[in-house]
C-alpha positions as CSV (number, residue, x, y, z in Angstrom):
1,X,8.7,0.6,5.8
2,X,7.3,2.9,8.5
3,X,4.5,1.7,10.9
4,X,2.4,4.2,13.2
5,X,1.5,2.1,16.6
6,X,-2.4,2.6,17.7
7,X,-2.6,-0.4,20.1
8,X,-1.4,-1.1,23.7
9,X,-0.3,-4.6,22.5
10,X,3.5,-4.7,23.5
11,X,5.4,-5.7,20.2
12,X,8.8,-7.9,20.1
13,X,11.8,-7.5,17.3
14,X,11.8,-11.1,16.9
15,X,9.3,-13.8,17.7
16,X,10.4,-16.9,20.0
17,X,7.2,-18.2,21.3
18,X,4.2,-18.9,18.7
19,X,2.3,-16.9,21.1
20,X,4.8,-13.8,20.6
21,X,3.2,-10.3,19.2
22,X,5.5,-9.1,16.1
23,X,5.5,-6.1,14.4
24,X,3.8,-6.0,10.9
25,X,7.4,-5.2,9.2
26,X,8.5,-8.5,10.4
27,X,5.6,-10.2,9.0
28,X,5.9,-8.4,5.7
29,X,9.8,-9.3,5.4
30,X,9.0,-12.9,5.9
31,X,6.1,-13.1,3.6
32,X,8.5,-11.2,1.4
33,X,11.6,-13.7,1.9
34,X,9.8,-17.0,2.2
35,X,6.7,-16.2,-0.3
36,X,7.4,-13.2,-2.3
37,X,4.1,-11.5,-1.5
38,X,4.6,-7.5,-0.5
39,X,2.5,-4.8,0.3
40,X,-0.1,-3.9,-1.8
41,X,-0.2,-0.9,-4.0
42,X,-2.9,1.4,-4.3
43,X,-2.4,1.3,-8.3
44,X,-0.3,-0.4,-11.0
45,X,0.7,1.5,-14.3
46,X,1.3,-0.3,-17.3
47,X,1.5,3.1,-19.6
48,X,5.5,4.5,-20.5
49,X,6.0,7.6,-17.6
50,X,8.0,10.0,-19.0
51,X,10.7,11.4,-16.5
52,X,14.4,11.6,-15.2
53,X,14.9,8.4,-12.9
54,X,18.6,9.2,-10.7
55,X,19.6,5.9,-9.7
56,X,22.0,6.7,-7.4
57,X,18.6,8.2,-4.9
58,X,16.1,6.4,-6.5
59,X,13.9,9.3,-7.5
60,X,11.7,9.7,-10.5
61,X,11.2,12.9,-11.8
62,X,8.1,13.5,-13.9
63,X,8.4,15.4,-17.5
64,X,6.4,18.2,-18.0
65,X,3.6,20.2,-14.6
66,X,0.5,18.4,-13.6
67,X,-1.6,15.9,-11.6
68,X,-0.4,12.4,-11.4
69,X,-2.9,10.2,-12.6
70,X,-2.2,6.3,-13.2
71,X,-4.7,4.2,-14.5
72,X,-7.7,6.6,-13.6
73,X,-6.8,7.1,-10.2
74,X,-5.9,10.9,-8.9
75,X,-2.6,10.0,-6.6
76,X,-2.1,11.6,-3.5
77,X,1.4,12.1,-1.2
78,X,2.4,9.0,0.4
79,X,0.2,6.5,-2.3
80,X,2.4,3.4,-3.0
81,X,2.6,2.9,-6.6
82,X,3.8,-0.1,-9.4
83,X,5.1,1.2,-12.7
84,X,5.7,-2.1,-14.9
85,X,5.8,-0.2,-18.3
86,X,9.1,1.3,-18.7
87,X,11.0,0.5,-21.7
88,X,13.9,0.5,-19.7
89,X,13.4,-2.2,-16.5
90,X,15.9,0.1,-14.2
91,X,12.8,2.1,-13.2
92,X,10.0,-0.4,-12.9
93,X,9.5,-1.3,-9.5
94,X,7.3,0.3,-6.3
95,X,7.4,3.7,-5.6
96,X,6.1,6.3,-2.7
97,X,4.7,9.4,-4.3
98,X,7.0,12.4,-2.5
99,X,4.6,15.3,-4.4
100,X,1.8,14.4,-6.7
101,X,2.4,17.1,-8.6
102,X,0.1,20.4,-9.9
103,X,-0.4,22.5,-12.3
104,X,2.9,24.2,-11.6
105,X,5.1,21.5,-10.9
106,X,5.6,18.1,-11.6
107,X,4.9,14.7,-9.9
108,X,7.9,12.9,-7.8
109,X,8.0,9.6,-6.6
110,X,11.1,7.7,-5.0
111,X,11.6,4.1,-4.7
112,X,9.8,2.2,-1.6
113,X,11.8,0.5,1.0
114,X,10.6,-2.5,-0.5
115,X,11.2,-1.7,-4.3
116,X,13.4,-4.4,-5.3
117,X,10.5,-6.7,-6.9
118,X,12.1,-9.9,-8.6
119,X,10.4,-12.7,-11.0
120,X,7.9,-14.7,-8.3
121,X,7.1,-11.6,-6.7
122,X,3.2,-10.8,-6.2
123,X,1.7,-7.1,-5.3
124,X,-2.2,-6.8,-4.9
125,X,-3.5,-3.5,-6.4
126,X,-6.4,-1.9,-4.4
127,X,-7.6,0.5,-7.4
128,X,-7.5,1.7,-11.2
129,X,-9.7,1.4,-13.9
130,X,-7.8,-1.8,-15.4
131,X,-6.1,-3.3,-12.4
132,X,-8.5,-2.8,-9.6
133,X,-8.6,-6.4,-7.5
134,X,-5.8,-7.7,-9.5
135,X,-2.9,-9.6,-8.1
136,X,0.6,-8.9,-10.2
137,X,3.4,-10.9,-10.5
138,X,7.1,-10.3,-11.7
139,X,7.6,-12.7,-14.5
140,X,10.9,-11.4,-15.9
141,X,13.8,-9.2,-14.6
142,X,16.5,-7.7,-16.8
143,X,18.3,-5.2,-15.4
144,X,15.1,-4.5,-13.2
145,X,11.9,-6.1,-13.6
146,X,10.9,-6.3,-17.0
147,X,7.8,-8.6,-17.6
148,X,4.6,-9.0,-15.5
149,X,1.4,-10.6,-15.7
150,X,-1.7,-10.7,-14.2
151,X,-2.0,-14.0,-11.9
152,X,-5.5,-13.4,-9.9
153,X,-8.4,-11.7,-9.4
154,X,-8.7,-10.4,-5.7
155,X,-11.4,-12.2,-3.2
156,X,-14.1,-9.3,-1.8
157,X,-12.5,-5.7,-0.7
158,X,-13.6,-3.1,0.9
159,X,-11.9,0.0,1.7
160,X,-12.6,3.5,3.2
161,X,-11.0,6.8,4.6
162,X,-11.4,7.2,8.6
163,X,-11.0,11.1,9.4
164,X,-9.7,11.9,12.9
165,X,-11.8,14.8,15.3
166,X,-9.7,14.5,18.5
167,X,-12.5,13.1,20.5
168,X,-13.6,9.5,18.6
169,X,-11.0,6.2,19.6
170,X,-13.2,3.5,18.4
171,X,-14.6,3.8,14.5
172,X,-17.4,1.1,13.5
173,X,-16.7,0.4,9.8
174,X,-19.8,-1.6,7.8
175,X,-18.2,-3.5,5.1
176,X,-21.6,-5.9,4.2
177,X,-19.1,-8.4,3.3
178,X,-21.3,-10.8,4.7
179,X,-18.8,-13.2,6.5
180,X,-16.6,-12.9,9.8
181,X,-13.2,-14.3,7.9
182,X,-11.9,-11.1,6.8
183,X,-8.6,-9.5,6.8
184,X,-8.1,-5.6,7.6
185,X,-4.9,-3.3,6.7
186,X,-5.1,0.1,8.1
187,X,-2.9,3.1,6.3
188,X,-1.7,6.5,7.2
189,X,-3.0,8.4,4.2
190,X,-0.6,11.1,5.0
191,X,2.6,9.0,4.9
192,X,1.8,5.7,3.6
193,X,2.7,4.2,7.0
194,X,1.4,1.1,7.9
195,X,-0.9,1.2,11.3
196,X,-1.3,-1.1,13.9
197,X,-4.6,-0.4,15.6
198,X,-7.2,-2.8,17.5
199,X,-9.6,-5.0,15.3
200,X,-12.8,-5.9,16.7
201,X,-14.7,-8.7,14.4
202,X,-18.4,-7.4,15.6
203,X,-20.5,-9.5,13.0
204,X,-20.9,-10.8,9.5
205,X,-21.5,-7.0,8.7
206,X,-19.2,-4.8,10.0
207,X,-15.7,-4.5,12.4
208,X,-14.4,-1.8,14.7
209,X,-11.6,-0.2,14.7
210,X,-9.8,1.1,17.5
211,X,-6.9,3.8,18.2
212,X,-4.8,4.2,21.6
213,X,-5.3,7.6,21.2
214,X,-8.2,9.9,19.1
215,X,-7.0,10.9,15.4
216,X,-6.2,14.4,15.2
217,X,-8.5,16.4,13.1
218,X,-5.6,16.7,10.4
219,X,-5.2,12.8,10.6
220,X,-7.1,10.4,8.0
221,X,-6.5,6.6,7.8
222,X,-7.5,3.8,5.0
223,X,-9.2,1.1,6.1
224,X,-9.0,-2.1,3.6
225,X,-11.0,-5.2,4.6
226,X,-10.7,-8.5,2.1
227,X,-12.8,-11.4,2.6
């Protein structure tokens, strides 16, 4: 999975010292190994996709021109996605949407580095009108996963879209979560990456978040806080 550095923190491959900095890929592979949790997803579709899935790339193909739209939610390039709902397992699994199609063309998604999902496995979804706040976890797997259920509701989110102008490095962000304890993820909207920027817990109300460098006026992040 990529990850777009905006800190000066110096990062290390592999941790020695408790007091070591890792890089958020390591993190996700042990959380992944030890305690199947993974990334979240910004949506999970239960509904059958129509399409031609190549196994040999991993690439899903869309039937017929149009917008990609999963449980109410427009998708953009670069959304992470969960498809549980195919009638054959092979395809069910995470996906990156390469082109979220038009009315001209249809919607492509290809398997994310962390695709293979297997029964234990739990992925938070972040939006949809169904799954919105739900944990999901892999109950089944038959020639890919094949059964899932719903195991939790999600604690408090927040989330919102930082747009870069060249000039700005710090960005106060007013979640009204009302408590200090939160937990912030920060995504490259463009290409799904995972960012490591600065985190400033200023008060019950609201965090800053901090770039090495100013966003580019063509560069938008996600912010998601839980609590």
């Amino acid at each position: 999975m990529a990850i777009e550095l905006q800190t000066n923190m110096t990062l290390l491959a592999t941790p020695s010292n408790p007091k070591h900095v890792v890089n958020i890929r390591w993190v996700e592979k042990y959380l992944s190994d030890t305690m199947k949790i993974n990334p979240p997803v910004r949506v999970s579709g239960t509904e059958v996709l129509s399409g031609d899935y190549a196994e040999e790339t991993g690439t899903f193909t869309l039937d017929g021109d149009g917008r990609l739209i999963i449980d109410g939610v427009e998708l953009n390039e670069g959304d992470r996605i969960l498809l549980t709902g195919q009638e054959d397992p092979m395809p069910n699994g995470i996906y990156i949407v390469v082109d979220p199609g038009d009315s001209d063309k249809p919607a492509v998604l290809t398997l994310a580095d962390d695709y293979e999902v297997t029964p234990g496995t739990r992925i938070y979804v972040e939006e949809g009108d169904s799954n919105a706040g739900n944990t999901i976890m892999v109950t089944g797997s038959e020639g890919g996963p094949d059964s899932f259920d719903v195991v939790s509701s999600a604690p408090a989110k927040y989330y919102i879209t930082l747009a870069g102008d060249g000039v700005t490095e710090v960005f106060p962000v007013e979640h009204m979560l009302g408590t200090k304890d939160v937990k912030v993820s920060v995504l490259n909207e463009i290409t799904g990456a995972f960012v490591w920027t600065d985190v400033v817990v200023v008060d019950e109300q609201s965090i800053n978040v901090s770039f090495a460098l100013p966003p580019a006026v063509d560069k938008r992040y996600r912010v998601i806080i839980f609590a």
